[in-house]
C-alpha positions in Angstrom: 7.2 11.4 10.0 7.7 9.0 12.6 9.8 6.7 14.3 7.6 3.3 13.5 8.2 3.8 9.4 12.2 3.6 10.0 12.7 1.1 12.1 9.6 -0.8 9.9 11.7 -0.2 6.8 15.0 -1.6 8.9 13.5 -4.5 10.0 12.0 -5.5 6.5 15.3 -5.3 4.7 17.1 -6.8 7.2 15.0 -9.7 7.7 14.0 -9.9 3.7 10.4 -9.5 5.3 7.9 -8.5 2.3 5.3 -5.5 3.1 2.8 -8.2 1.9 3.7 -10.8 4.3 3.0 -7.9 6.9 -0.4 -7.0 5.6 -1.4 -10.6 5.6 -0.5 -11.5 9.2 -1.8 -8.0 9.9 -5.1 -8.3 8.2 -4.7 -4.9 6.5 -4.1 -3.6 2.8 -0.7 -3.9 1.7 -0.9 0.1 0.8 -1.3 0.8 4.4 2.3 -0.8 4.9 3.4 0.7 2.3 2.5 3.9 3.3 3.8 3.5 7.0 7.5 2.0 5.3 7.8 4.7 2.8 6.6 7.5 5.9 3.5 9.3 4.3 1.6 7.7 7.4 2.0 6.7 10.5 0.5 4.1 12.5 -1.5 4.3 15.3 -0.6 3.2 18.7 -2.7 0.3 18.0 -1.1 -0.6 14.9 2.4 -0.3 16.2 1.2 -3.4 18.9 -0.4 -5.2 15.8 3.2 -4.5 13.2 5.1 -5.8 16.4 3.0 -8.9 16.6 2.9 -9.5 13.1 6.6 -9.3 12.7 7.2 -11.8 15.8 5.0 -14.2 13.9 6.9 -14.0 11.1 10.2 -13.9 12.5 10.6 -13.8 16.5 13.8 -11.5 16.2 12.3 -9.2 13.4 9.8 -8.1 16.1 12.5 -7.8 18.9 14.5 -5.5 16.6 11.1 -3.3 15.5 10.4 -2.9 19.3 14.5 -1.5 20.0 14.6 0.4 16.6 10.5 1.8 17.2 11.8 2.4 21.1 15.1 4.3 20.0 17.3 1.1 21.8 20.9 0.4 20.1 21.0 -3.5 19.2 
């Protein structure tokens, strides 16, 4: 699966970020997160913009470190 699950999962545990929180801010079902973190899915293009927004809302340097982890970028 892809890149966007990993660095999702990183970024989650690192910034104690709940998959819930996510959903909320995201507007989506917290089994679609779950799904993306655990890699049985993977977002869409679209989804990846919304998971980087939602993350920044949450926590400003959570979505700078999705964006280098989902981008392949050391930190």
């Amino acid at each position: 699966m892809g890149q966007a699950g990993k660095a999702l999962r990183q970024v989650l545990e690192t910034y104690g970020i709940s998959q819930n929180q996510v959903a909320v801010k995201m507007g989506v079902g917290r089994s679609n997160v779950y799904r993306w973190v655990n890699e049985v899915r993977d977002p869409g293009a679209e989804m990846v913009l919304q998971l980087r927004d939602a993350l920044q809302a949450i926590n400003p340097e959570a979505g700078e470190s999705f964006v280098k982890l989902y981008l392949g970028k050391d930190l």
